[in-house]
C-alpha positions as CSV (number, residue, x, y, z in Angstrom):
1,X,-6.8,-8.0,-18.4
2,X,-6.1,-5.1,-16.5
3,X,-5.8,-5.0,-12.5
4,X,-8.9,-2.9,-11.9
5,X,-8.1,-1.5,-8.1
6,X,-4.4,-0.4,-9.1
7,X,-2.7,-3.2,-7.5
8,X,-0.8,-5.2,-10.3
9,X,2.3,-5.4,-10.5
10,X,3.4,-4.7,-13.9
11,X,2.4,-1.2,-15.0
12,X,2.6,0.2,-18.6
13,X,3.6,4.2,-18.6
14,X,2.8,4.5,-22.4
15,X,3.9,7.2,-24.7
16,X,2.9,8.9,-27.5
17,X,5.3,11.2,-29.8
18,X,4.1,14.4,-27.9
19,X,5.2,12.8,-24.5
20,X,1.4,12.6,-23.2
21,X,0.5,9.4,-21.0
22,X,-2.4,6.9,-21.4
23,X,-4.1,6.5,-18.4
24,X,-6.9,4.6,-18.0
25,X,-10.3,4.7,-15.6
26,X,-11.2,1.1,-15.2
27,X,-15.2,1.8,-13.3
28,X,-15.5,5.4,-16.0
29,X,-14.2,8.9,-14.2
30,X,-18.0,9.6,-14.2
31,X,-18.5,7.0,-11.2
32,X,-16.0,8.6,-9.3
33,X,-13.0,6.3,-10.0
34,X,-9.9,7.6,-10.3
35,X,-7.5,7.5,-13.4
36,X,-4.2,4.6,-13.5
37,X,-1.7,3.4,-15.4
38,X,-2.4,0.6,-17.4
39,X,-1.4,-2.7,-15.0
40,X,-1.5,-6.4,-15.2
41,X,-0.9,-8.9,-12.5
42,X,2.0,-11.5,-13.4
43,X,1.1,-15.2,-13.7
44,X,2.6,-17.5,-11.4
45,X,6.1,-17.7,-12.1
46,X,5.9,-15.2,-15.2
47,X,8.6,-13.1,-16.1
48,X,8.0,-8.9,-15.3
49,X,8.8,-8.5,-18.8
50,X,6.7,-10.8,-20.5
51,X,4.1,-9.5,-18.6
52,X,4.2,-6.1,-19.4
53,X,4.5,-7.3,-23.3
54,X,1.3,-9.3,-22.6
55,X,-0.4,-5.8,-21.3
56,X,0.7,-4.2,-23.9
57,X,-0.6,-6.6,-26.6
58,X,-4.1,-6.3,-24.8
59,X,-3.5,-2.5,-25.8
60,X,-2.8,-2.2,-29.0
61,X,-2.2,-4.5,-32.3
62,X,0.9,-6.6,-32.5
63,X,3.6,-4.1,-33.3
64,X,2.2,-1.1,-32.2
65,X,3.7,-0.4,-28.5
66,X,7.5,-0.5,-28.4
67,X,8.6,-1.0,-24.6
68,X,11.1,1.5,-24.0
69,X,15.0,0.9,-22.3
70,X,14.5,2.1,-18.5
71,X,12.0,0.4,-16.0
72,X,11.5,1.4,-12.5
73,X,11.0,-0.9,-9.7
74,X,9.7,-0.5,-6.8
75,X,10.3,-2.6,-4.0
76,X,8.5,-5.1,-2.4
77,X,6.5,-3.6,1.0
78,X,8.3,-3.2,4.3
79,X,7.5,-5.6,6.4
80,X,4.4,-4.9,8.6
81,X,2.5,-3.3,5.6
82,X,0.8,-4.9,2.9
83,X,2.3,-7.9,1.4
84,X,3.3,-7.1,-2.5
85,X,5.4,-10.4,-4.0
86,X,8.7,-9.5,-5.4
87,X,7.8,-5.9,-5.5
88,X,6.3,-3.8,-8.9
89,X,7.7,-2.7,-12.2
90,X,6.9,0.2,-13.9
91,X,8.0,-0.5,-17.6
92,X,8.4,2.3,-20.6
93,X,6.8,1.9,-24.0
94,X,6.0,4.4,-26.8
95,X,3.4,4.3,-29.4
96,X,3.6,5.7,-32.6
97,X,0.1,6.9,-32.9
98,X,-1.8,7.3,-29.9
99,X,-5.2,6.6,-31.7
100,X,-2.9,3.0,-32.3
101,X,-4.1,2.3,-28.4
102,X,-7.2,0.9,-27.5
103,X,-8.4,1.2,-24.1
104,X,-9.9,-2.7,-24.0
105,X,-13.4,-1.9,-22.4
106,X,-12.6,1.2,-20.0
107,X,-12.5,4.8,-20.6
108,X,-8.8,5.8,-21.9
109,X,-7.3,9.6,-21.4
110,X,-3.5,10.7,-23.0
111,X,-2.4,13.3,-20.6
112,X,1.1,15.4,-20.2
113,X,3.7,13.2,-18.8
114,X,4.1,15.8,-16.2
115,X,0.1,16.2,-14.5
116,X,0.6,12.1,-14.6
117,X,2.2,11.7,-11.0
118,X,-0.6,13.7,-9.3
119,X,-3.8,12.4,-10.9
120,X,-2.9,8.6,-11.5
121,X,-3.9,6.6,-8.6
122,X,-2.7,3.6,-6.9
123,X,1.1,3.2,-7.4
124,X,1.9,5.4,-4.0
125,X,5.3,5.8,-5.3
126,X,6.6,9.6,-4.7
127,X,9.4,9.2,-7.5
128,X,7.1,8.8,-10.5
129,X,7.1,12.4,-11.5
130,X,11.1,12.7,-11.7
131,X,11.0,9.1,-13.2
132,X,8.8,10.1,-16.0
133,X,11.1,13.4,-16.4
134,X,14.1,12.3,-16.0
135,X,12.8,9.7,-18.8
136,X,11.1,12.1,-21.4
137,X,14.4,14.6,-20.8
138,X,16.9,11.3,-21.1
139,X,18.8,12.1,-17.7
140,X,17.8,8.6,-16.4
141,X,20.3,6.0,-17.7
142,X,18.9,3.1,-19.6
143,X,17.9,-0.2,-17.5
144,X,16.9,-0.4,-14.5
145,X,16.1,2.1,-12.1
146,X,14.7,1.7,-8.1
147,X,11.9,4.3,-6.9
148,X,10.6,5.0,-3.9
């Protein structure tokens, strides 16, 4: 279920009522893999949404996650670099417990929103720490926001 080298393109930045982030370590930490955001690659033709709804079902029982109003995107690669289709989304959800998540097979860590942009790997996207402020601290209108 998960995209195990960081490169899906629907990522789940998952809350808990204390603001801390799952992040997950698909490999275990002890073997020297680094720690990511929950991600799922889209099915052909699949909708961003109903993809990060079918990651978060994989995470927790039906009911459990709530995806949350503001999604970043992030833009397709420039050309000359490596191909990404359509570009990524970075969709909000909360949980009410975070024992309610279950890390499906792979070690699973909640962390402070804000250590989250320098330890989760993969996204390359130098926006995530003021995208998961401006989110916890409700300065980032609802909808749809693009980082870079």
């Amino acid at each position: 279920m998960y995209a195990t080298n960081g490169t899906g393109d629907v990522h789940l930045v998952c809350f808990d009522r204390q603001h801390r982030v799952a992040l997950i370590c698909p490999g275990g930490p002890d073997a020297g893999h680094p720690w990511m955001l929950p991600a799922v690659r889209r099915g052909k033709s699949e909708l961003y949404r109903r993809a990060a709804r079918r990651l978060a079902c994989a995470m927790a029982p039906a009911g459990a996650i709530r995806l949350g109003a503001v999604t970043g995107r992030i833009r397709a690669a420039a050309p000359g670099t490596t191909p990404q289709r359509g570009g990524r989304r970075i969709f909000t959800s909360h949980v009410a417990s975070s024992g309610a998540l279950r890390g499906v097979g792979v070690p699973l860590v909640w962390l402070p929103y804000a250590q989250v942009a320098e330890l989760a790997a993969g996204l390359e996207v130098v926006d995530l720490g003021l995208f998961l402020e401006g989110y916890v601290d409700g300065w980032i209108p609802d909808g749809w926001i693009t980082l870079q």
